[in-house]
C-alpha positions in Angstrom: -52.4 19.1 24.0 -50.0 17.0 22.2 -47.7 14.4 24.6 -43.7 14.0 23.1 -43.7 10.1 24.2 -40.5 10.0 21.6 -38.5 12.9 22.8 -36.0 10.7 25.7 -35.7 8.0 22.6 -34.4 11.2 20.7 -32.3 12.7 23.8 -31.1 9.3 23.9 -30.3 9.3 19.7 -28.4 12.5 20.0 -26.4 11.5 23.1 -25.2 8.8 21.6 -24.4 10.6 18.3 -22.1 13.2 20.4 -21.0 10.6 22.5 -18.7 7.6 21.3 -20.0 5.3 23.8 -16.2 3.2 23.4 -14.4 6.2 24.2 -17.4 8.3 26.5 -15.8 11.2 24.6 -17.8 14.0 22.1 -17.6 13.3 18.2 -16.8 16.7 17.7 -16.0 19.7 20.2 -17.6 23.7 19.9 -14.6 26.5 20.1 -15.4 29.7 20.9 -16.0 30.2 17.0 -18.6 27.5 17.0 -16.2 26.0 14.6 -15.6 22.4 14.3 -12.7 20.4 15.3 -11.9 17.1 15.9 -11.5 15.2 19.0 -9.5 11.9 19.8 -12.3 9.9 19.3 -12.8 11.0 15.6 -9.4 9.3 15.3 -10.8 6.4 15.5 -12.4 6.4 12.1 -9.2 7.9 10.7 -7.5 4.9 11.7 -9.6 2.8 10.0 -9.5 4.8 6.9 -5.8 4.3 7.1 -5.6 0.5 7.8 -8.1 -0.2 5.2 -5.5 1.9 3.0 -2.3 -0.1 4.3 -4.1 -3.0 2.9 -5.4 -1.8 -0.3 -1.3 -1.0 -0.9 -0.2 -4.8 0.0 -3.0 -6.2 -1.7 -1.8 -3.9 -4.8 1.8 -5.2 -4.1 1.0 -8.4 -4.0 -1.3 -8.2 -7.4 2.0 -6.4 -8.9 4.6 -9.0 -8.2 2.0 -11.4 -9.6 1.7 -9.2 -12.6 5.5 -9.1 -12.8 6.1 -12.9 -13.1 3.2 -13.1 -15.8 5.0 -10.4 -17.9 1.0 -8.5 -17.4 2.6 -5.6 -19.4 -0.9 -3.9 -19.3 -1.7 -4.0 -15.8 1.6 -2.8 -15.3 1.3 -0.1 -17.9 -1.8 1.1 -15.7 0.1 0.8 -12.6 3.1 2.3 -13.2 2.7 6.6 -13.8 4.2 7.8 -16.5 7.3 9.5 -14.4 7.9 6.3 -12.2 11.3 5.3 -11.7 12.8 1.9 -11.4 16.1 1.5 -9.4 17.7 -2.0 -9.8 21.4 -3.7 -9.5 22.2 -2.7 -13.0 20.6 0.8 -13.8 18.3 3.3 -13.3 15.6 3.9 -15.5 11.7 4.7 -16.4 8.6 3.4 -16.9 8.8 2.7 -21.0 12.6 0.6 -20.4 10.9 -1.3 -17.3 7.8 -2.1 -19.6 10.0 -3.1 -22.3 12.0 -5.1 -20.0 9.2 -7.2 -18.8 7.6 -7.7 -22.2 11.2 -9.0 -23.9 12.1 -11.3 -20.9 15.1 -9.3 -20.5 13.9 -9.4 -16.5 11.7 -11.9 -16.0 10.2 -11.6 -12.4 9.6 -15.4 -12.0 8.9 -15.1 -8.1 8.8 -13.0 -5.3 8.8 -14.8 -2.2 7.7 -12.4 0.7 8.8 -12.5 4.1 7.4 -9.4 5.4 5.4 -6.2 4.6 5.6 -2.5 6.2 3.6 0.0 5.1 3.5 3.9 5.8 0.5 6.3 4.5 1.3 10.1 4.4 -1.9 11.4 3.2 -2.6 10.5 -0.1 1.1 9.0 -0.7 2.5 4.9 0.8 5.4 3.9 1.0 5.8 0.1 1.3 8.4 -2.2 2.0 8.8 -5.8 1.1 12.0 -8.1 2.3 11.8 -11.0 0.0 13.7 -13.5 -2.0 13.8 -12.8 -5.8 13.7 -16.1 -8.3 14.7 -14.0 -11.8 16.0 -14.9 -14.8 18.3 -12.1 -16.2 19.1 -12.5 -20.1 19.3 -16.2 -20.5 20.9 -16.7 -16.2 18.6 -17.6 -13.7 19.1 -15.9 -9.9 18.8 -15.3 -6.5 18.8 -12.5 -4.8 17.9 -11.1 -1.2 16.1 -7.4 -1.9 14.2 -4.9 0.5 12.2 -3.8 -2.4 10.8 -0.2 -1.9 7.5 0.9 -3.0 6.2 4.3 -3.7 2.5 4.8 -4.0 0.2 7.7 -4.8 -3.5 8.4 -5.3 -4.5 10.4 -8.1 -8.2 10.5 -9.6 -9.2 8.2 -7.3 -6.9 5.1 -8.1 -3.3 3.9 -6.6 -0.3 4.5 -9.2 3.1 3.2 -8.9 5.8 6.5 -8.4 9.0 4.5 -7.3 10.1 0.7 -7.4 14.1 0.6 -5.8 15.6 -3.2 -5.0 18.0 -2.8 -2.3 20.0 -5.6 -2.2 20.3 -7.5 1.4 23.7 -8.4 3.1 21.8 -11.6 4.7 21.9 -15.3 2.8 19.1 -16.2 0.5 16.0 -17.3 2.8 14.4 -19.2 0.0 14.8 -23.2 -0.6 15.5 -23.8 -4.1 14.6 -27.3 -5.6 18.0 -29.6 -4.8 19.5 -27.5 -1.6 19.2 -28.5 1.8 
């Protein structure tokens, strides 16, 4: 006759499988159906798929403003999707003119100094928002403006892409000490 000296270790390993010991609440709950579905404390892991998400999106930001002020055209190319749109001061336009912009100089994206970062996830879409300072230099003029920049992300095949960049230009004084002002 064969003793189970293992089986209360094993009660014990599916116990705590079913059980989230932080939340003392089942993994997953049985319907009538013997269907699946989820319970709060699956949430949990949901949140951290989405906060590890959030910051993939301002790390991505943050790499893209870089970009910007290099004039990275083909990290940008990447980035951007081929139906983005670009919504500045002067115009509305697409992905090839915004390219084309950056690799001239026409825009040059010298700095982006951030003061804050808010990001949204819907699924497989972000939306991010950025108040900062922007050092440009527009044809041959060099300015500063206050912008909540808007940021429109979406996943396909695996990989972030750029739908929607939109500067909205801030009623409040420039944040940013320039070299020379007090």
């Amino acid at each position: 006759m064969k003793t189970y000296k293992q089986l209360p270790y094993l009660l014990f390993c599916l116990i705590a499988f079913a059980f989230n010991l932080n939340a003392q609440e089942p993994l997953f709950a049985f319907n009538e159906a013997m269907t699946i579905n989820q319970s709060p404390a699956t949430n949990h892991w949901q949140d951290i798929l989405i906060a590890d998400s959030e910051q993939e999106i301002k790390d991505l930001s943050k790499k893209k403003w870089d970009w910007m002020a290099n004039k990275n055209v083909d990290s940008l190319s990447v980035l951007f999707d081929d139906k983005s749109n670009f919504v500045h001061m002067g115009g509305t336009w697409g992905k090839g003119r915004e390219i084309d912009i950056i690799k001239s100089g026409f825009i040059w994206y010298k700095k982006a100094e951030v003061y804050s970062v808010a990001v949204k996830m819907f699924g497989d879409m972000a939306i991010l928002l950025n108040e900062i300072d922007l050092i440009a230099v527009v044809g041959s003029n060099e300015v500063v403006n206050p912008f909540m920049v808007t940021e429109v992300y979406f996943k396909e095949n695996g990989r972030w892409k750029m739908g929607q960049l939109t500067f909205s230009h801030l009623s409040r004084p420039v944040k940013l000490k320039i070299d020379g002002q007090k």
